[in-house]
C-alpha positions in Angstrom: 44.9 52.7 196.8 44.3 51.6 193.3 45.8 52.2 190.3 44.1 51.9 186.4 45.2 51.1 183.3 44.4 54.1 180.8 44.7 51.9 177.4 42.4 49.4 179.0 39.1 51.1 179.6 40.4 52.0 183.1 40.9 48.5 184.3 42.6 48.4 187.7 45.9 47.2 188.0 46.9 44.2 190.9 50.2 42.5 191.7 48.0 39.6 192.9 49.9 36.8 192.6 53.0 38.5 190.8 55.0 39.6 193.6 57.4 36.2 194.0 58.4 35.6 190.9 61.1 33.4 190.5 64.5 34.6 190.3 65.7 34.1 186.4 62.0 34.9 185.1 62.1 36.0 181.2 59.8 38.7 180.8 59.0 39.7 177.0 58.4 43.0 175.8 55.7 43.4 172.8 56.2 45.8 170.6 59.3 48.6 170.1 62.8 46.3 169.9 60.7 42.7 171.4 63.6 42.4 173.7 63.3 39.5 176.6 64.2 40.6 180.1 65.5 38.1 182.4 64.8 39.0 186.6 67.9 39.5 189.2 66.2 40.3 191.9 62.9 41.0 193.5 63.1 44.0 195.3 59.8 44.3 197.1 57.5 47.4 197.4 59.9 49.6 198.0 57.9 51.2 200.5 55.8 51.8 197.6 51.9 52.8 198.7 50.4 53.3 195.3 49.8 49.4 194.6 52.5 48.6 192.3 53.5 45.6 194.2 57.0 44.5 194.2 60.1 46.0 191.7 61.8 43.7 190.2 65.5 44.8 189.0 65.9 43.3 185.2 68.5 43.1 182.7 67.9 42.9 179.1 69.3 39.6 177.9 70.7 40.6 174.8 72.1 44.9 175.4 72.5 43.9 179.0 71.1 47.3 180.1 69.5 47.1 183.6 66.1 48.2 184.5 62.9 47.7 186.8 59.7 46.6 186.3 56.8 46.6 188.5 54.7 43.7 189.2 51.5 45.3 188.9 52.1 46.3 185.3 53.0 43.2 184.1 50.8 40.7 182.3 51.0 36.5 181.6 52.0 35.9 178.1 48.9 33.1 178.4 46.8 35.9 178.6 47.8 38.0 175.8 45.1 39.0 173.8 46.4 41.5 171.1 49.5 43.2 169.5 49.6 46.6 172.0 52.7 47.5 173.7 53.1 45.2 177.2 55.5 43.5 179.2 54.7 40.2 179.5 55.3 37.1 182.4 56.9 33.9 180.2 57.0 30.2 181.1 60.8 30.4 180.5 62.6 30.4 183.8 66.6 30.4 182.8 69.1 28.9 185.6 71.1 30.5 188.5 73.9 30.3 186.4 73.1 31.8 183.3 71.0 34.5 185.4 74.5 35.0 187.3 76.6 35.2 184.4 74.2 37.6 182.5 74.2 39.5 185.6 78.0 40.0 186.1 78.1 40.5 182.4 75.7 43.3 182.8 77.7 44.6 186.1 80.9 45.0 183.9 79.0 46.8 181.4 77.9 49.4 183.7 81.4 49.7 185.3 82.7 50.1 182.0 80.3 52.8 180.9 80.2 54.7 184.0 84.5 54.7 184.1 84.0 55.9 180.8 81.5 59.0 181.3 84.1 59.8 184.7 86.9 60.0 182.3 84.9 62.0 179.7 84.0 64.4 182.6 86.8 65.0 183.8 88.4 65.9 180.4 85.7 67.8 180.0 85.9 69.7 183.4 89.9 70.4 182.5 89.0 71.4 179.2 86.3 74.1 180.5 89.4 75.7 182.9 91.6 75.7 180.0 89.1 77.3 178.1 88.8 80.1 180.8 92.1 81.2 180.6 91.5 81.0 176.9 88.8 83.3 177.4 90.9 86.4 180.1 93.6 85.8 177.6 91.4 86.8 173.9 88.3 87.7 175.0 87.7 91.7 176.4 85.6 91.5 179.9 83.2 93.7 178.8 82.2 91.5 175.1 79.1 91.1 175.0 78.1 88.6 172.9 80.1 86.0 170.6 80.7 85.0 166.8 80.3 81.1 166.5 80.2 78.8 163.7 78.4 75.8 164.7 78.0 72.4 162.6 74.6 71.0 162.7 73.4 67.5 161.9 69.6 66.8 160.7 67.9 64.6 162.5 64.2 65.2 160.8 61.9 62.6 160.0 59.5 64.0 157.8 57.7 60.6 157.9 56.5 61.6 161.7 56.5 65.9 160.9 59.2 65.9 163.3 62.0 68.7 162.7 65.1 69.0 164.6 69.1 69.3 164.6 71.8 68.8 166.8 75.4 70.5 167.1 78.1 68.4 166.8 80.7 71.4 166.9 81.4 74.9 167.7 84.4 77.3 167.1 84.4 80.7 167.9 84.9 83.1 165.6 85.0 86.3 167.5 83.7 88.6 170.3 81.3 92.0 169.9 81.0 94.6 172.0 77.6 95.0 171.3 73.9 92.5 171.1 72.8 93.7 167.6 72.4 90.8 165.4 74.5 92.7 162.3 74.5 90.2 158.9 78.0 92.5 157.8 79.6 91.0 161.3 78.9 87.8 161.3 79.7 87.2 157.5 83.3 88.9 158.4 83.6 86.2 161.5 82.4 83.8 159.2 85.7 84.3 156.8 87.9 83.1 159.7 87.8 79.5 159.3 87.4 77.7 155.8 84.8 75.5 157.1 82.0 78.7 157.0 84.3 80.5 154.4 81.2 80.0 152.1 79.4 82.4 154.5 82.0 85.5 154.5 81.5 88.7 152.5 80.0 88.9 149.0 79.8 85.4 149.7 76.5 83.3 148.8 75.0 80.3 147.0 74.4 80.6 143.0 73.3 77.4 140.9 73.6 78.0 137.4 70.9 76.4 135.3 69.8 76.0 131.7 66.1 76.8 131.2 63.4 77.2 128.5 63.4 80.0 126.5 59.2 79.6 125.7 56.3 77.1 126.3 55.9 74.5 124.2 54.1 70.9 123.9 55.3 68.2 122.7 54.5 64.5 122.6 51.4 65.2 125.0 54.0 66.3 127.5 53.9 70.8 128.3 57.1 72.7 128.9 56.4 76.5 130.4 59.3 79.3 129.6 61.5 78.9 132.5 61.6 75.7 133.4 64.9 74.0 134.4 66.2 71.7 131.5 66.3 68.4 131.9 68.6 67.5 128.6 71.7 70.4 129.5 73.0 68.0 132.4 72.9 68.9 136.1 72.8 73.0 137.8 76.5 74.2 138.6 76.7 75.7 142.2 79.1 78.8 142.6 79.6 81.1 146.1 79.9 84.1 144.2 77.7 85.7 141.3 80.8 86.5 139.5 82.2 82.8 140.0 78.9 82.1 138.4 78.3 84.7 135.7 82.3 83.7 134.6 81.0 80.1 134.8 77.9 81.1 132.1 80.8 83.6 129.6 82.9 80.8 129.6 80.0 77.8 128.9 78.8 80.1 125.9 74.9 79.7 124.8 73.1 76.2 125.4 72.4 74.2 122.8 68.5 74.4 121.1 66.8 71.4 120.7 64.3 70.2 118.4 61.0 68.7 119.7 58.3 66.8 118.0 55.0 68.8 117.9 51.9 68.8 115.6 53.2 71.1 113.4 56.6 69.2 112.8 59.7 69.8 114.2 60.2 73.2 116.3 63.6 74.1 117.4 63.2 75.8 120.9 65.8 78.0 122.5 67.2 77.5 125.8 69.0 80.5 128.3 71.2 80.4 131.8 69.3 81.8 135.1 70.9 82.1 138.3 69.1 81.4 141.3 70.7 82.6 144.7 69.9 80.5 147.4 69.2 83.1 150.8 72.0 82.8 153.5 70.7 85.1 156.1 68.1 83.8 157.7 66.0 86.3 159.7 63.9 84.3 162.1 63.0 86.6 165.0 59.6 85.0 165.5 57.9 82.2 167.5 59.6 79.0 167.0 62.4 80.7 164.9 66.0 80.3 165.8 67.1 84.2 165.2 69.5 85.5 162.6 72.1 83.1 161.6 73.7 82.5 158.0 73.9 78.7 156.6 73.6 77.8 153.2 70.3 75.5 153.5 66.7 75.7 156.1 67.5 75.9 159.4 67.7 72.0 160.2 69.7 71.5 157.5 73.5 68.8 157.8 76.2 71.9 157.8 77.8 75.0 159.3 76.0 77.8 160.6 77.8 81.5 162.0 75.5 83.1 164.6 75.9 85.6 167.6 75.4 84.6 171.3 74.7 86.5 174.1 76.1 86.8 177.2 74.1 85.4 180.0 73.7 87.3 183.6 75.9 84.6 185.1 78.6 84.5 182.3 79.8 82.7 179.1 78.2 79.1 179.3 81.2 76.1 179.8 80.0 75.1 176.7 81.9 77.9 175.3 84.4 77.2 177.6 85.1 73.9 176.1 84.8 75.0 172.2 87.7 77.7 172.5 89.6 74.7 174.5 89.4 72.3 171.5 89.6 74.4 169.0 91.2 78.2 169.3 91.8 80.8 166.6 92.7 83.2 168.3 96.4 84.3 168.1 98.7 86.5 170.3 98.8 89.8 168.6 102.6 91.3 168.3 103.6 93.8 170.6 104.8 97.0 169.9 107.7 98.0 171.5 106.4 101.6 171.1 103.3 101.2 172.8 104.2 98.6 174.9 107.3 99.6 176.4 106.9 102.7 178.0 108.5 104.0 181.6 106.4 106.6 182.4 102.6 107.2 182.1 102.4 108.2 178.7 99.1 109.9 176.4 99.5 109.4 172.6 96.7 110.3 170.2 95.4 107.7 168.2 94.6 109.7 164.6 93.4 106.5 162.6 90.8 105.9 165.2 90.2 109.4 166.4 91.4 108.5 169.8 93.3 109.0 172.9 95.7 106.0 174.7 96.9 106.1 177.8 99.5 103.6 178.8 101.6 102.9 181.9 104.5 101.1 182.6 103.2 99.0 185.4 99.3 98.2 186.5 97.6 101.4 187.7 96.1 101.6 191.8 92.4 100.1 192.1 92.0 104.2 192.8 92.9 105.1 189.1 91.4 102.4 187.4 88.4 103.5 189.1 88.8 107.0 187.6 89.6 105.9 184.7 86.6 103.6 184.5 83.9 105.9 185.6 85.3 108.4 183.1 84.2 106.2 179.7 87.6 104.8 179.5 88.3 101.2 178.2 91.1 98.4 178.5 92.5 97.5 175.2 94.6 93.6 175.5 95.4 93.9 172.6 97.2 97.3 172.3 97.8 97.4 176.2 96.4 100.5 176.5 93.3 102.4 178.1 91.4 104.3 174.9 88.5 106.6 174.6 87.6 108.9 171.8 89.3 112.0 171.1 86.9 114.7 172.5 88.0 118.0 174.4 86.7 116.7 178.1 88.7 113.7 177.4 92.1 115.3 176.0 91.8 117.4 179.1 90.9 114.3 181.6 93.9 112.2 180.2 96.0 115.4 180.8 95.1 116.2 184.4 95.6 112.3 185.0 98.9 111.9 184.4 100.2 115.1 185.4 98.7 114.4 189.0 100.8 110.6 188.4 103.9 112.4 187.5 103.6 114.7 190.5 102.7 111.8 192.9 106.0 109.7 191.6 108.1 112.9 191.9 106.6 113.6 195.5 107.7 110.1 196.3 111.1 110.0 194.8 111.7 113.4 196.8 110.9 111.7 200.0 113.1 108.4 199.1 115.8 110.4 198.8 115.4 112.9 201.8 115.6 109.4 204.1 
């Protein structure tokens, strides 16, 4: 079967009389890094059918990375006609000892690297089942979604219209009970850390800057009313409007200036503006990236705080790993009055307009089933089931525990009798 050349015209490929190539061959690439590839071994077809002819393994002389190259792809450098991208067949043919002892040195360097990525996964696997335990310890089964903060690094290139970041970090904030993406929660989560402090409530991004009072022309050069000043120094940047409005009571008004103009010299006036930067983002669209807050576009070097779901399958190990390295969560006090109690016990929650039921030891998979199918909810945190104070569920909690209290007296009745 043959095989063509696409950036030749279609020009068929052969591996005529490239197949046994000495061992210690230099092969030169044109074009991207003009790195020189020395051959290790031939490794024939393969059992290759297309027509490539033989692989040959190669190592780049200078990174020592190993690769292949196949010899119907490659051309003799005494037949190079133009600058295009190809890997070409030298004269230079380098010993059996340097090829061995770039070889070995290349060997090493794979050991190395692949010792290094075991080690890296296997901290990475320990850190994941940390992070579970993490996860039954702060975060409520039934969450369904989380708070993050995540650090992004822009790697644009505006030269090539190529837009993109990566994440170099993520905490976790916080868990919601609920998918709505809800600006008020996030900024709240976003107050937890100092890192996306700038992103909490009442929180935003206000430059203060000195601008032109009226148009004016001066020297051949226009002004327009409104435009930044470039004589009152640089903007000040605040994360509140009061920070910023103090900032402008305190500086007092900016100085006029006089400019040259046909008619003479004409004092002009000059005012402070404020300009809020938007932190909520609202991109629920194709090719948007949701509703996140972040001071700067989307792609932008800095911290973000948005909500992720939970998938059918679970919390990603990504997550996993985040709360390993880096948890804020802390162990809430327990109170002895709701914690302690010796027998099931209803309280009424008034702050919260809700009942708690709590029990001195874990309920039978038969309750918690009742319990479960009736609305009612697992608090960690206060160690208690809750639902909200209605008159189906006063009377629920009620019949509940006074069929628990007759089943422990039934059984303490029968202890005794034996």
């Amino acid at each position: 079967m043959a095989i063509y050349s696409l950036g030749d015209g279609m020009k068929p490929l052969s591996s005529e009389g490239k197949n046994n190539l000495p061992i210690g061959t230099v092969l030169h690439l044109n074009g991207y890094s003009n790195s020189d590839y020395v051959i290790v071994a031939n490794l024939g077809d393969m059992g290759n059918r297309w027509g490539y002819g033989s692989i040959y393994k190669t190592v780049d002389i200078e990174k020592l990375t190993q690769g292949r190259a196949e010899a119907a792809t490659l051309e003799w450098m005494s037949e190079k006609k133009d600058g295009r991208i190809q890997l070409y067949i030298t004269d230079r043919i380098l010993s059996q000892e340097e090829t061995a002892e770039i070889w070995n040195k290349s060997e090493a360097q794979r050991l190395e690297k692949e010792q290094a990525e075991s080690l890296k996964a296997a901290e990475y696997s320990r850190l994941v089942e940390i992070g579970r335990e993490l996860f039954k310890k702060y975060i409520p089964e039934d969450a369904q979604a989380l708070l993050v903060a995540k650090h992004n690094v822009d790697e644009s290139d505006s030269m090539t219209d190529y837009f993109a970041h990566r994440t170099d970090d993520t905490v976790i904030l916080n868990y919601s009970m609920h998918k709505r993406d809800l600006f008020p929660e996030m900024r709240k989560a976003a107050a937890r850390i100092p890192e996306t402090a700038h992103l909490g409530p009442g929180k935003g991004i206000f430059e203060c800057l000195v601008v032109l009072c009226e148009d004016i022309v001066s020297m051949g050069q226009a002004y327009y009313e409104g435009n930044r000043s470039h004589w009152h120094g640089e903007p000040e940047t605040f994360y509140t409007r009061a920070e910023a409005e103090s900032f402008i009571e305190q500086s007092g008004t900016p100085e006029p200036i006089g400019f040259q103009t046909e008619a003479g010299i004409k004092t002009v006036n000059f005012k402070w503006h404020i300009i809020e930067e938007k932190i909520e983002h609202r991109e629920k669209y194709s090719m948007g990236e949701g509703y996140y807050l972040k001071a700067g576009h989307g792609d932008a070097t800095g911290w973000r705080v948005e909500k992720v779901l939970k998938g059918s399958r679970g919390w990603d190990n990504g997550l996993y790993y985040s709360i390993a390295k880096r948890c804020i969560f802390v162990d809430k006090p327990e109170d002895p009055e709701s914690s302690q109690v010796t027998a099931p016990t209803l309280t009424e929650n008034t702050e919260k307009n809700g009942l708690e039921i709590r029990f001195p030891e874990k309920p039978s998979a038969e309750i918690l089933d009742k319990l479960k199918s009736a609305g009612w909810r697992w608090s960690r945190f206060s160690r208690c089931w809750y639902h909200i104070q209605t008159p189906a569920n006063l009377t629920f909690a009620t019949l509940l525990i006074q069929e628990l209290v007759k089943q422990e007296a039934n059984h303490d009745s029968r202890k005794q009798e034996s």
